[in-house]
MDAnalysis code that builds the backbone (N, CA, C; Angstrom):
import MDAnalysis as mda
import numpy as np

u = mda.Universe.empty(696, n_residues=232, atom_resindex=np.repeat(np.arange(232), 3), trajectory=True)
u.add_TopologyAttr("name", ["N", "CA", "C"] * 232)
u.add_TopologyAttr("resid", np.arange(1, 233))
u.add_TopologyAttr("resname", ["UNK", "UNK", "UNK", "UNK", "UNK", "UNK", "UNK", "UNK", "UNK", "UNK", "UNK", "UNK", "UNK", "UNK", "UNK", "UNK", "UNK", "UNK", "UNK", "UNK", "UNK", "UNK", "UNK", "UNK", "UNK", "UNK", "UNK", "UNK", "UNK", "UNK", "UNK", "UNK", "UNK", "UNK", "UNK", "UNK", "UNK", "UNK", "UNK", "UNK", "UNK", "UNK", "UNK", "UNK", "UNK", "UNK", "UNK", "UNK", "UNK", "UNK", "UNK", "UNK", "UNK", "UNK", "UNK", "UNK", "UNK", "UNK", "UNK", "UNK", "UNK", "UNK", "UNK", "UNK", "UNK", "UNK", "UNK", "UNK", "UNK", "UNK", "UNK", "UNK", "UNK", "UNK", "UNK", "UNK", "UNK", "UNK", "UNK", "UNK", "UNK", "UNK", "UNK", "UNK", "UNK", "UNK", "UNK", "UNK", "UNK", "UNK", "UNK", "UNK", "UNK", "UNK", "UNK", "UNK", "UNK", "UNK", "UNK", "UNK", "UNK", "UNK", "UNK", "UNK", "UNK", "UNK", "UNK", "UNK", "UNK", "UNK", "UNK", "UNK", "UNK", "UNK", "UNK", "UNK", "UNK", "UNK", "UNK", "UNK", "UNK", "UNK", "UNK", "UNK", "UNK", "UNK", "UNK", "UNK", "UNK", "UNK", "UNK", "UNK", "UNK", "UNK", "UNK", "UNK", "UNK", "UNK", "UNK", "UNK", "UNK", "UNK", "UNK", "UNK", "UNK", "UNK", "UNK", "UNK", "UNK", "UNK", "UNK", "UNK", "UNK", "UNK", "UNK", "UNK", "UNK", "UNK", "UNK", "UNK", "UNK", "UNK", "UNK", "UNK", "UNK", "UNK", "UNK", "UNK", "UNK", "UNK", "UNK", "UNK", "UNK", "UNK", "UNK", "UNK", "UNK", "UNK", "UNK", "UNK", "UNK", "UNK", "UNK", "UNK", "UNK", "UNK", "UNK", "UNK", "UNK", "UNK", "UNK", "UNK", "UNK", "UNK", "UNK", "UNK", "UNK", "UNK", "UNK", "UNK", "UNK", "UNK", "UNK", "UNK", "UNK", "UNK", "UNK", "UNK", "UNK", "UNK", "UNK", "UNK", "UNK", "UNK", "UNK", "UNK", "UNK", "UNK", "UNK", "UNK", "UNK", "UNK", "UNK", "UNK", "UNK", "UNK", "UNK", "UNK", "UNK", "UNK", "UNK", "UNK"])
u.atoms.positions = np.array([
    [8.944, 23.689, -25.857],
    [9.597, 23.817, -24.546],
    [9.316, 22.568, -23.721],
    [10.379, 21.554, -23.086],
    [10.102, 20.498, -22.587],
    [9.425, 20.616, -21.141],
    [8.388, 19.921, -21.030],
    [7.436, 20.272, -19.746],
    [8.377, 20.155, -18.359],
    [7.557, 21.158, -17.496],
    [8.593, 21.415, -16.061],
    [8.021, 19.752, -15.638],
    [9.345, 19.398, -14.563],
    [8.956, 18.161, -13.802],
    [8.957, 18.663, -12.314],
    [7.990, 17.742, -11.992],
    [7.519, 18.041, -10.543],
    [8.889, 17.227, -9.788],
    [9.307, 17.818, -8.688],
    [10.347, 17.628, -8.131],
    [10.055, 16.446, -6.839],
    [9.014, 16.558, -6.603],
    [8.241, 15.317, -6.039],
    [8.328, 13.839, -6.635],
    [7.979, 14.199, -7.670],
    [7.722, 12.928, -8.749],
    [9.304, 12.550, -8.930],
    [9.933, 13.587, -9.599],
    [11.200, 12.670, -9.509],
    [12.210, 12.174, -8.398],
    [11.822, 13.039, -7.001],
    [12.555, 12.012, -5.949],
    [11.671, 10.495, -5.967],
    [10.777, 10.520, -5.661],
    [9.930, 9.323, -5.749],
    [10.240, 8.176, -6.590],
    [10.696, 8.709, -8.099],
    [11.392, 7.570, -8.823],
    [12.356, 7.140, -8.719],
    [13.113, 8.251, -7.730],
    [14.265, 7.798, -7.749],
    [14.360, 6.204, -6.573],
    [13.617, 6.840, -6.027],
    [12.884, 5.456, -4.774],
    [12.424, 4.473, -4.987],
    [11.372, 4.657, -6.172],
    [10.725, 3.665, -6.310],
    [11.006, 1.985, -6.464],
    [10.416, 1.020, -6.666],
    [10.580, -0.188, -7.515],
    [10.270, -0.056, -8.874],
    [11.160, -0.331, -9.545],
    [11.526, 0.143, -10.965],
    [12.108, 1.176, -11.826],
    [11.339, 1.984, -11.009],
    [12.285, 3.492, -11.509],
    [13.357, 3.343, -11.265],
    [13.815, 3.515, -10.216],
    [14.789, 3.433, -9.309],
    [16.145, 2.784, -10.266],
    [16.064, 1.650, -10.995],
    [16.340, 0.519, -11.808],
    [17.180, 1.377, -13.127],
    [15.982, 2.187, -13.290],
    [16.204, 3.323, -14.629],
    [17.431, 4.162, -14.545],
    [18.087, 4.236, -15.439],
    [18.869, 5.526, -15.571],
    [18.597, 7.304, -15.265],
    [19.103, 7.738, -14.701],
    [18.313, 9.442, -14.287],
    [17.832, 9.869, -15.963],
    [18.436, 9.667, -17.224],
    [17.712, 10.300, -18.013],
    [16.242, 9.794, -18.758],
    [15.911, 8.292, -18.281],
    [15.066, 7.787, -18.367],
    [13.821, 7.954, -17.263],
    [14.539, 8.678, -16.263],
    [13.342, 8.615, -14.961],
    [12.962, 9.893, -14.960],
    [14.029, 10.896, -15.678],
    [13.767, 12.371, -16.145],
    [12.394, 12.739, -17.156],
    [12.467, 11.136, -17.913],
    [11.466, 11.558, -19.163],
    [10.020, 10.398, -18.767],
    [10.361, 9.822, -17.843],
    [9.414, 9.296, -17.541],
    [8.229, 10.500, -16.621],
    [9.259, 10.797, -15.249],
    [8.718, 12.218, -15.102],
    [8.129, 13.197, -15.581],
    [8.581, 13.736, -17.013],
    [7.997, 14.859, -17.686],
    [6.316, 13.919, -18.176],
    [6.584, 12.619, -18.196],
    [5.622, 11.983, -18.816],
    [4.243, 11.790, -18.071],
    [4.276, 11.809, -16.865],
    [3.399, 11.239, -15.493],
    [2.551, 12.551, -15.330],
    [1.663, 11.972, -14.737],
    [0.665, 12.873, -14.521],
    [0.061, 12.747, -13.034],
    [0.074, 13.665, -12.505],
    [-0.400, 13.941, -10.881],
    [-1.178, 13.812, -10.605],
    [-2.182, 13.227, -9.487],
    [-3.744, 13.150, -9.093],
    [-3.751, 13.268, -7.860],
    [-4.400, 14.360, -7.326],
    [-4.386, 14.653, -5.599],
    [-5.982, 13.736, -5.222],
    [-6.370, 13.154, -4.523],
    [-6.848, 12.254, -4.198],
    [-7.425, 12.710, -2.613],
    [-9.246, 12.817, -2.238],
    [-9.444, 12.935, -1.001],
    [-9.814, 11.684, -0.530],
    [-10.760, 11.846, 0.823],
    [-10.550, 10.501, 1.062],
    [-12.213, 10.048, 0.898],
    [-11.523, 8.472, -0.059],
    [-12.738, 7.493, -0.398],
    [-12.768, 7.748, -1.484],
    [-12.071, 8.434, -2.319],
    [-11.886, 9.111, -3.827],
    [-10.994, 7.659, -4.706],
    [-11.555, 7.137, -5.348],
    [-10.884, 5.824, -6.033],
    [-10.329, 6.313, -7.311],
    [-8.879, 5.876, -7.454],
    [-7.823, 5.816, -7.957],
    [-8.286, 5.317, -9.330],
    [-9.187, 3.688, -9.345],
    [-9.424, 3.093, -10.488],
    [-10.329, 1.909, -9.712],
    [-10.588, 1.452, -10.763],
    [-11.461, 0.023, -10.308],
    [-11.159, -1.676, -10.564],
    [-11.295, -2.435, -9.861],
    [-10.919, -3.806, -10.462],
    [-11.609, -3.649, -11.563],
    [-10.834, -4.363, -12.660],
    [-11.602, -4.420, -14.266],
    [-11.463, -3.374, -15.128],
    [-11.403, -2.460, -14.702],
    [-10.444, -1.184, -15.456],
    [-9.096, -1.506, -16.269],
    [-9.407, -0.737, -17.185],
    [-8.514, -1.287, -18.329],
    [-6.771, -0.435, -17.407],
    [-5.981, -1.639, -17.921],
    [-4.717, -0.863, -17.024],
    [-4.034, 0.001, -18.201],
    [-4.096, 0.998, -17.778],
    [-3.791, 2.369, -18.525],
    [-2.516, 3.148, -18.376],
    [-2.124, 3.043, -16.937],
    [-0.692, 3.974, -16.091],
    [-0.763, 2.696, -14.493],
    [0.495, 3.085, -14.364],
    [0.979, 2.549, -13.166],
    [1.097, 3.708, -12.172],
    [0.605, 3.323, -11.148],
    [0.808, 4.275, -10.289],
    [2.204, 4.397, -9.228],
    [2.632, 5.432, -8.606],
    [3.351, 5.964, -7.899],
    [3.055, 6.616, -6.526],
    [2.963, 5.994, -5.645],
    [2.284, 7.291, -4.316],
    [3.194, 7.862, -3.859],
    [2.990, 9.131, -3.952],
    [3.607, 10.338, -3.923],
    [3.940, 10.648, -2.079],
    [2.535, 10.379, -1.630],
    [1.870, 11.410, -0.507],
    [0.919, 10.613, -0.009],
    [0.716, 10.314, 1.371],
    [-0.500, 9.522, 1.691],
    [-0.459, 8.091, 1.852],
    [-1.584, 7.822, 1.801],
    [-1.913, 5.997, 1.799],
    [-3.119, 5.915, 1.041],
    [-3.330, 4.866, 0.456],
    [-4.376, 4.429, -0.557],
    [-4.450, 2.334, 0.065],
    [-5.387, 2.304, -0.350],
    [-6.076, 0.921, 0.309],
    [-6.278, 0.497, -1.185],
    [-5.845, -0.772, -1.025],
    [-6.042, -1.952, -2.896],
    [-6.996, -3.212, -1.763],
    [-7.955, -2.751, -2.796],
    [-9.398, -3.755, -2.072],
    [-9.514, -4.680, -3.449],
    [-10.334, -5.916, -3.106],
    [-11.159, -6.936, -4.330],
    [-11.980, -6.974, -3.026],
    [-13.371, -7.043, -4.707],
    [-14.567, -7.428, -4.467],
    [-14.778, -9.314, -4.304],
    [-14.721, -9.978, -3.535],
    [-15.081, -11.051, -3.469],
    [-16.302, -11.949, -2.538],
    [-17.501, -12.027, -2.809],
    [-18.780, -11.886, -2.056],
    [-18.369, -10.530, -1.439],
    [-17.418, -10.184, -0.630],
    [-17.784, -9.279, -0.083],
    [-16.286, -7.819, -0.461],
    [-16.284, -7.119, -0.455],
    [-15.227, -5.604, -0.375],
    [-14.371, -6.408, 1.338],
    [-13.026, -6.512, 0.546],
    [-11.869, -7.307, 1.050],
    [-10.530, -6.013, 0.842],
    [-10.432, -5.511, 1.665],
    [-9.165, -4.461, 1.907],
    [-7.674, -5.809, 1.672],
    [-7.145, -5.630, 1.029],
    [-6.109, -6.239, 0.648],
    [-4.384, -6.101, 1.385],
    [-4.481, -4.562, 0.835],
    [-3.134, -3.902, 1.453],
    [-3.103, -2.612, 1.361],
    [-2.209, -1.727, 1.945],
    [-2.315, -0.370, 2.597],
    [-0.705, -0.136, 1.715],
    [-0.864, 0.844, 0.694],
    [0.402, 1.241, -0.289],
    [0.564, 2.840, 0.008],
    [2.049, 2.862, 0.859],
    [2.493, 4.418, 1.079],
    [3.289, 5.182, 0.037],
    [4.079, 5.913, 0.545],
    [4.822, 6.866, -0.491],
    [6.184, 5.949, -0.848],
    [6.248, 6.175, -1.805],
    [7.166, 5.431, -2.909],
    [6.620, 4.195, -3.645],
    [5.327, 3.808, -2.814],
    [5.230, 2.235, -3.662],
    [4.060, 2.209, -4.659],
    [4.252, 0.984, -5.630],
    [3.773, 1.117, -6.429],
    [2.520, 0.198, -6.474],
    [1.384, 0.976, -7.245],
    [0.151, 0.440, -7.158],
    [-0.455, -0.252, -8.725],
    [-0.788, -1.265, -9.340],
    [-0.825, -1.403, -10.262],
    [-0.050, -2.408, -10.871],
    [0.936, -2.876, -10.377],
    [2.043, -3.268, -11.173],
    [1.980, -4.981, -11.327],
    [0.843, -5.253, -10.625],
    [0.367, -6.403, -11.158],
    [-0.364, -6.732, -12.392],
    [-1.233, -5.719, -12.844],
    [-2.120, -5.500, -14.150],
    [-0.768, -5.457, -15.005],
    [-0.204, -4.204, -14.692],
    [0.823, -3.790, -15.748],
    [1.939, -4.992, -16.354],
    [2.477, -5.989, -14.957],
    [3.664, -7.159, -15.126],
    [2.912, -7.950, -16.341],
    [1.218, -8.582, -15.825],
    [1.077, -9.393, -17.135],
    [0.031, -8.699, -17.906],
    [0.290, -7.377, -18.114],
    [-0.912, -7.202, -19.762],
    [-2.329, -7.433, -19.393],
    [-2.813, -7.579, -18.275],
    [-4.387, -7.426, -17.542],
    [-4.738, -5.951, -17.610],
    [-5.937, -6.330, -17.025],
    [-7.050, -4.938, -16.266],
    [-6.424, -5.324, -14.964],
    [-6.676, -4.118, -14.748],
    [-6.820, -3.744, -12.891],
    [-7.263, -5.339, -12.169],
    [-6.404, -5.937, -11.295],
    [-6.814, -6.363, -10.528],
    [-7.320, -6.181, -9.206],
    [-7.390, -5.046, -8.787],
    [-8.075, -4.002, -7.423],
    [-8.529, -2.996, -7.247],
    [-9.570, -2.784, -6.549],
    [-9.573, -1.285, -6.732],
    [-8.593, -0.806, -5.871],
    [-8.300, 0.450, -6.178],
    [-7.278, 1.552, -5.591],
    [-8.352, 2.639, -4.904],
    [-8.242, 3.029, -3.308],
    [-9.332, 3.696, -3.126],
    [-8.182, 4.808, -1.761],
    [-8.499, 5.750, -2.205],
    [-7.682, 6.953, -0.608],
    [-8.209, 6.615, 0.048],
    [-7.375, 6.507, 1.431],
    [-7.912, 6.390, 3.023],
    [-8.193, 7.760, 3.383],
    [-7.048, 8.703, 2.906],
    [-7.269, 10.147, 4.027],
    [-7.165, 10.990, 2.813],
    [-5.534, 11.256, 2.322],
    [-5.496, 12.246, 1.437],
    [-4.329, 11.672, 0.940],
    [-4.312, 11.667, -0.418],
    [-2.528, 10.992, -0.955],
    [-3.029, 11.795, -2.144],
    [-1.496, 11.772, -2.821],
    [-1.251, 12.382, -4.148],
    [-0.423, 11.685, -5.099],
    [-0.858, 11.001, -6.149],
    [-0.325, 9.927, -6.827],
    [0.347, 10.448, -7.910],
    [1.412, 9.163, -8.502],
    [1.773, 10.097, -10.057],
    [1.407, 8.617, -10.818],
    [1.151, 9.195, -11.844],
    [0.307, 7.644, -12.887],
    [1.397, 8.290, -14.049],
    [2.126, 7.203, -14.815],
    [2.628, 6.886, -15.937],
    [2.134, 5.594, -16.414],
    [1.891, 6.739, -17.673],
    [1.612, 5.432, -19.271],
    [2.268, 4.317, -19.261],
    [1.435, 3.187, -19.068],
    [2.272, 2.361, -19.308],
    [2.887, 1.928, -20.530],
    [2.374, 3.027, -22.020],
    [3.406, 2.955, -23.035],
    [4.737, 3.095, -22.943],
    [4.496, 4.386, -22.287],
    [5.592, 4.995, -21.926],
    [6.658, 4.207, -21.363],
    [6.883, 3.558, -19.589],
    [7.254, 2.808, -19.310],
    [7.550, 1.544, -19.982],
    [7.054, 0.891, -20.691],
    [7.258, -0.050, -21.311],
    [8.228, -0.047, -22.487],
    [8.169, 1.557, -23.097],
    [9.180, 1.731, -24.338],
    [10.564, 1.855, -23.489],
    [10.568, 2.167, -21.882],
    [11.797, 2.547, -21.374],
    [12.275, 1.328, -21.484],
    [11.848, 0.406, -20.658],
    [11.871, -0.806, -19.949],
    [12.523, -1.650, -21.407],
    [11.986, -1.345, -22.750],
    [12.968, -2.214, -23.614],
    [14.464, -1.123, -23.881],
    [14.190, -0.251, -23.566],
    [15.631, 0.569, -23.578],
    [16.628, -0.047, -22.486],
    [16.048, -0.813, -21.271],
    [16.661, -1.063, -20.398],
    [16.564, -2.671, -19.871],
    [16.827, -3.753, -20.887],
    [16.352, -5.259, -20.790],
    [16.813, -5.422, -19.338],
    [17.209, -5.318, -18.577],
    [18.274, -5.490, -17.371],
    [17.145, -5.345, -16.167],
    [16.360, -4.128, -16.446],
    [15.316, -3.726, -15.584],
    [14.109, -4.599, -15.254],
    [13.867, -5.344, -15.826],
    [12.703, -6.111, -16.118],
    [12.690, -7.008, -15.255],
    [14.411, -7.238, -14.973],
    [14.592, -7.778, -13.204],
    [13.969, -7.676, -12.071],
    [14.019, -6.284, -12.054],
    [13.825, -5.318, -10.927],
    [12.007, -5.730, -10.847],
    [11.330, -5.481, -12.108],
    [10.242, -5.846, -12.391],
    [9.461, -6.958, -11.955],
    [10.096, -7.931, -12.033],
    [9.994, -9.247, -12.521],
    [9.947, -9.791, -10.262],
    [11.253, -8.996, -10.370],
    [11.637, -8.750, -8.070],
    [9.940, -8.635, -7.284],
    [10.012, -7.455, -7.878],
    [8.514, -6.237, -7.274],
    [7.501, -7.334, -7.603],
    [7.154, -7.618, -8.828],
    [6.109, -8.651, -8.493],
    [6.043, -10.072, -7.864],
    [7.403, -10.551, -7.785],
    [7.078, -11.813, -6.797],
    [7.118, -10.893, -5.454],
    [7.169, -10.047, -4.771],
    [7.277, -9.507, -3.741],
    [6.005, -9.270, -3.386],
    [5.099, -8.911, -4.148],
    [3.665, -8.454, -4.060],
    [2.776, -9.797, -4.051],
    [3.399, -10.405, -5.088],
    [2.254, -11.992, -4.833],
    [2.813, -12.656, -3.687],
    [3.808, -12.395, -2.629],
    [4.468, -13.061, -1.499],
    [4.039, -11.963, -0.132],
    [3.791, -10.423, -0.410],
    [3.207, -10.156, 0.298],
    [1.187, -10.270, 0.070],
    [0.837, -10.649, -1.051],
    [-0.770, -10.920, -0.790],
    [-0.954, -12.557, -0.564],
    [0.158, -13.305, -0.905],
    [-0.353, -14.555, -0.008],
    [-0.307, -14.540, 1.164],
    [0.697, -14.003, 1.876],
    [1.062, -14.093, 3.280],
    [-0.156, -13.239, 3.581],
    [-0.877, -12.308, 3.337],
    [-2.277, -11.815, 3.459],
    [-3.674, -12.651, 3.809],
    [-3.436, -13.315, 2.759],
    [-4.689, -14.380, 2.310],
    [-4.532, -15.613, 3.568],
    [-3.021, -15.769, 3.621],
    [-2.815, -17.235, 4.344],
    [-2.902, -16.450, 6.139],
    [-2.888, -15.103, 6.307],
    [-3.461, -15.006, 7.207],
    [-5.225, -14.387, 7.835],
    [-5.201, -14.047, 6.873],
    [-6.633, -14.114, 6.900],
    [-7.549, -15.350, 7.026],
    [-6.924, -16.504, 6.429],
    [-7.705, -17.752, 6.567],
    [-7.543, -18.482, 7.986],
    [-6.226, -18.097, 8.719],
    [-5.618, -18.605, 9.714],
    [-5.954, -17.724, 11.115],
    [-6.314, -18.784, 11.890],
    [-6.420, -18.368, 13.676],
    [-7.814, -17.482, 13.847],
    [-7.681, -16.563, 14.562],
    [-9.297, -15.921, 15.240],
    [-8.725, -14.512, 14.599],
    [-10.209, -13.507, 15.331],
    [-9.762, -12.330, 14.815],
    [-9.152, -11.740, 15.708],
    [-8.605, -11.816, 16.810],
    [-7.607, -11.481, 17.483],
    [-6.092, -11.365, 16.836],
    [-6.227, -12.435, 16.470],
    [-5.061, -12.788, 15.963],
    [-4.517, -12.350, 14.664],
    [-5.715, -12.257, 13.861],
    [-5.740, -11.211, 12.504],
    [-5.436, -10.120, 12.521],
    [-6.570, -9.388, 13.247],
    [-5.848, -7.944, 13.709],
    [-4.517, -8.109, 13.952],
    [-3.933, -8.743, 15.206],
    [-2.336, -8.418, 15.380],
    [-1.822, -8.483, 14.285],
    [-1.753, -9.748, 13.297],
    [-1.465, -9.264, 11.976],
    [-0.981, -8.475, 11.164],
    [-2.558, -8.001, 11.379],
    [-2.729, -6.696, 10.416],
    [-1.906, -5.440, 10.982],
    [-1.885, -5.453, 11.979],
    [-0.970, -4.320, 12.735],
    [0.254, -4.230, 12.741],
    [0.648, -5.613, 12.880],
    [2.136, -5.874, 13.189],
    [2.952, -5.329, 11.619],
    [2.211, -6.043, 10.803],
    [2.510, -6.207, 9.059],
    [2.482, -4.101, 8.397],
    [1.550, -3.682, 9.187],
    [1.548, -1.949, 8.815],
    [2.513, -1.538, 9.352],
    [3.017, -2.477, 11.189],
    [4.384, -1.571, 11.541],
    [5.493, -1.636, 10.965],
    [5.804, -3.266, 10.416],
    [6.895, -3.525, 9.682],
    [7.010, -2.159, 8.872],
    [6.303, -2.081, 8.328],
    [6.402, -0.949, 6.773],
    [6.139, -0.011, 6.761],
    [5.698, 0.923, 7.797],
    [5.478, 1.835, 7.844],
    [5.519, 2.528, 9.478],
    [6.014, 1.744, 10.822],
    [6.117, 2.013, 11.975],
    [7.423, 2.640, 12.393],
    [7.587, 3.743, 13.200],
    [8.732, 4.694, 13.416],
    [9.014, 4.236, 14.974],
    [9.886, 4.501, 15.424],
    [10.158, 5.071, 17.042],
    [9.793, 6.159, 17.590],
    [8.928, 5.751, 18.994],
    [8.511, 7.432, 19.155],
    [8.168, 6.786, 20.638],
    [8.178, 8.221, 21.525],
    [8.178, 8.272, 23.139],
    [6.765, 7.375, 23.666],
    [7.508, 6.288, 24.384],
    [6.644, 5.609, 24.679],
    [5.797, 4.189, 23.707],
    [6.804, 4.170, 22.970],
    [6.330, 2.757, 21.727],
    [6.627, 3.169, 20.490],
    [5.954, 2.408, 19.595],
    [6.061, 3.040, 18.376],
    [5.271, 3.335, 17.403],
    [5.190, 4.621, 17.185],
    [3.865, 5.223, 16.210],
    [3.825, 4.525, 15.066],
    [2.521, 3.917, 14.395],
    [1.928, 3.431, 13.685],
    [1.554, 4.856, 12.109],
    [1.821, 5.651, 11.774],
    [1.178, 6.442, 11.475],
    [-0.015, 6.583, 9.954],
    [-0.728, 5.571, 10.142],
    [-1.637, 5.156, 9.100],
    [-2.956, 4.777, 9.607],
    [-3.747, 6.565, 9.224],
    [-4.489, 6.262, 9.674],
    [-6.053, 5.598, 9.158],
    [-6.040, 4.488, 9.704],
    [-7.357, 3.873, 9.355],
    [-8.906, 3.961, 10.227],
    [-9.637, 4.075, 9.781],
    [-10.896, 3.788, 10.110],
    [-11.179, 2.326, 10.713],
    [-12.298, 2.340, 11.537],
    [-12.317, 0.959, 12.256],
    [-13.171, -0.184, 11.132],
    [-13.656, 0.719, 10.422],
    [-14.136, -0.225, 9.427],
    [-12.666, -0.789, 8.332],
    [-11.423, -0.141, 7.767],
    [-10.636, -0.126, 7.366],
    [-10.194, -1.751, 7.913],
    [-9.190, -1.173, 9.108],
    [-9.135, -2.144, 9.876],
    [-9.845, -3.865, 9.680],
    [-11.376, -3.770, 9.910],
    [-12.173, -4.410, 9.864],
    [-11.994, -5.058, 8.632],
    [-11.898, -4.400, 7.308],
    [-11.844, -4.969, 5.998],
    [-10.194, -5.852, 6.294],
    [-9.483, -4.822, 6.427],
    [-8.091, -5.830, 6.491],
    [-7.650, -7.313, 7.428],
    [-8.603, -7.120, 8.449],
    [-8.440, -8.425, 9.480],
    [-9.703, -9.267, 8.580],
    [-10.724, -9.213, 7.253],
    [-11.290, -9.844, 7.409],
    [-12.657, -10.114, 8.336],
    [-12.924, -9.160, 9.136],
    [-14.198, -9.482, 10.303],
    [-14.846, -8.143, 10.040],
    [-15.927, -7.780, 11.277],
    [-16.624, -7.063, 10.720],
    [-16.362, -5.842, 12.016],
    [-16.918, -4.763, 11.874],
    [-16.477, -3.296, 12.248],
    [-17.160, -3.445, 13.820],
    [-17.856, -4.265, 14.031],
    [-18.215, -4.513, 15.422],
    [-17.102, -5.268, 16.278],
    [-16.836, -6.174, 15.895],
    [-15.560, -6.948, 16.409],
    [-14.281, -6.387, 16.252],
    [-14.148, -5.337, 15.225],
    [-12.718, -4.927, 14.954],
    [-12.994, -3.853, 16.417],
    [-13.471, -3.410, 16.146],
    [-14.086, -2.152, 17.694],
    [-13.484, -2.884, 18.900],
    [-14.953, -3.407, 19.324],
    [-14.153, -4.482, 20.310],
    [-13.047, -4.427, 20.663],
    [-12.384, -5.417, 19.963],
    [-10.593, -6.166, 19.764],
    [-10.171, -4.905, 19.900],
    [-9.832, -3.507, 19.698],
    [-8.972, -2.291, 19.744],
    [-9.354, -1.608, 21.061],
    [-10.808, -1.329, 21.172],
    [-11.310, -1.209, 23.068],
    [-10.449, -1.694, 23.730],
    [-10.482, -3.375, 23.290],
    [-9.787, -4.069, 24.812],
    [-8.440, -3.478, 24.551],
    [-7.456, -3.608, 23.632],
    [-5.998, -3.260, 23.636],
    [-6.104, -2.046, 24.241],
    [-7.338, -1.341, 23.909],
    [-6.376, 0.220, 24.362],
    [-6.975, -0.233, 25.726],
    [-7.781, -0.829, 26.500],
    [-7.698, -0.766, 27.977],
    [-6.661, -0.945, 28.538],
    [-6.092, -2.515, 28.013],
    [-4.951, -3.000, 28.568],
    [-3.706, -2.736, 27.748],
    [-3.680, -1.215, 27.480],
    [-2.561, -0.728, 27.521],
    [-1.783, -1.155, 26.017],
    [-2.253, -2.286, 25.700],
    [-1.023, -2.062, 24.290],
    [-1.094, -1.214, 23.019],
    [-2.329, -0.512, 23.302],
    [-2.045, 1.023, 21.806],
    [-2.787, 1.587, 22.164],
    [-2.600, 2.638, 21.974],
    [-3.249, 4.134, 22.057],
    [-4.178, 4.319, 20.333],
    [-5.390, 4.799, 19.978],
    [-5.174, 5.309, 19.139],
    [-4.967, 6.900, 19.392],
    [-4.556, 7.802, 17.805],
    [-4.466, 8.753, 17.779],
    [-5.090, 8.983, 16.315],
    [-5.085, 10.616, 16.182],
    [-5.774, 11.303, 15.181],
    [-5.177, 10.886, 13.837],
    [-3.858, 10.328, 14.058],
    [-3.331, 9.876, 13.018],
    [-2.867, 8.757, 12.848],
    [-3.539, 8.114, 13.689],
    [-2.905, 6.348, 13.263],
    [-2.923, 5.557, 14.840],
    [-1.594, 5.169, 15.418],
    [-2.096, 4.494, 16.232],
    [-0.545, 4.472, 17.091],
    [-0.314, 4.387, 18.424],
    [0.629, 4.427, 19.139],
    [0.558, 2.920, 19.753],
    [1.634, 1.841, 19.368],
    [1.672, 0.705, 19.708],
    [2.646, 0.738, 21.166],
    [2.342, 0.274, 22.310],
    [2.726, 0.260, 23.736],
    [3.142, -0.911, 23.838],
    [2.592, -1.879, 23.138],
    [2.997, -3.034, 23.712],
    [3.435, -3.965, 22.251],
    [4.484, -3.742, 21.800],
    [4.088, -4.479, 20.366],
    [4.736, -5.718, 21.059],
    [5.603, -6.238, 21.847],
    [5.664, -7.610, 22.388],
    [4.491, -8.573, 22.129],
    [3.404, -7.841, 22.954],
    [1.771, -8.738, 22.928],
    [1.553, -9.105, 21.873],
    [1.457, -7.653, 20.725],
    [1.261, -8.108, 19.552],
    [1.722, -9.120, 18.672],
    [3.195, -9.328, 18.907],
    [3.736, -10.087, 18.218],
    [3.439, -11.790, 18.422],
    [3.140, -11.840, 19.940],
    [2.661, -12.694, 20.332],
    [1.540, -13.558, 20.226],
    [0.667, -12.296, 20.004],
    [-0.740, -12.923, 19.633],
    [-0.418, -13.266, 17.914],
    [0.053, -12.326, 17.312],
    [0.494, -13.018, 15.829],
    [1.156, -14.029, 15.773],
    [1.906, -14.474, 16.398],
    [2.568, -16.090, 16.151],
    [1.612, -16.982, 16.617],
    [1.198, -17.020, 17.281],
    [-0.090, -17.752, 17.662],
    [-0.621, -18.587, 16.972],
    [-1.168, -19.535, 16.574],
    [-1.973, -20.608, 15.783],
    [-3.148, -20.255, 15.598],
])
């Protein structure tokens, strides 16, 4: 009897980068193929150096892709539909990050046998493939090249501005941020340390340009922000 598919998993592919690419009867059997992992928070996905085994899918949630370099370096913040992994997987590596939950997400991991036997069923796709990863090495340079660049003022905005792009809605009075991080989180992603990230968010919320909330963060003033991000 062919295994039930989670109905989750297959809208998600249908979304995804790469799936998406696939034919429905290929994303059907990729589906039956994947396997689910509900994830609390600080619960790691996998580790840099881990043999790459499945590509991941986030279902549900947010998950944080950190490297260890002298120090635990928060990289980027991956929501529902995107894919985690797919750098190991593009060239035949281990894990280049760890994968770690912020709050609560629910992932789907496919074999990357699996995928890979599709992917020659589908030479065309490898495009799509081939897209997603210059997209990822163009969003972790633009990471790196701001992390090296300006104060931590300016990082943070950054870091904020770059979570609203991708994940910021419209909502009464600015626009909700809804990812929620820890001030140490934060801290890893601007690069500085959880005393200064404090700080820097104190003063904004005095002077008015974000609120936090229980779930992320209400931006009031993203003008400022943007401002202080162009900045030198």
């Amino acid at each position: 009897m062919p295994r039930a598919v989670d109905p989750e998993v297959l809208a998600a592919f249908k979304a995804a980068p790469v799936f998406s690419a696939l034919p429905p009867t290929l994303q059907l059997e990729l589906a039956r193929r994947a396997r689910v992992v509900q994830l609390r928070a600080q619960d790691r996905l996998w580790r840099q150096g881990d043999k790459a085994e499945e590509l991941g899918v986030v279902l549900h949630g947010r998950v944080a892709v950190e490297r260890a370099h002298q120090r635990r370096v928060m990289v980027d913040v991956a929501g529902a539909n995107e894919l985690v992994g797919e750098v190991a997987f593009s060239l035949r590596a281990a894990y280049h990050f760890d994968v770690r939950c912020l709050r609560k997400a629910r992932v789907a991991l496919v074999p990357t046998k699996a995928l890979r036997a599709a992917l020659d069923q589908q030479p065309g796709v490898a495009v799509a493939l081939a897209f997603e990863l210059a997209q990822e090495v163009l969003r972790l340079t633009r990471r790196l090249e701001a992390l090296s660049a300006g104060g931590v003022k300016q990082r943070l905005a950054r870091v904020l501005l770059g979570l609203v792009e991708r994940f910021g809605t419209p909502f009464p009075g600015g626009t909700l941020l809804p990812v929620r991080l820890r001030r140490e989180d934060l801290a890893a992603l601007a690069a500085t340390t959880l005393e200064t990230a404090s700080r820097q968010i104190s003063q904004w919320k005095r002077e008015g340009v974000l609120v936090p909330q229980p779930f992320g963060f209400l931006i009031k003033d993203l003008a400022s922000l943007r401002q202080l991000g162009d900045e030198p």
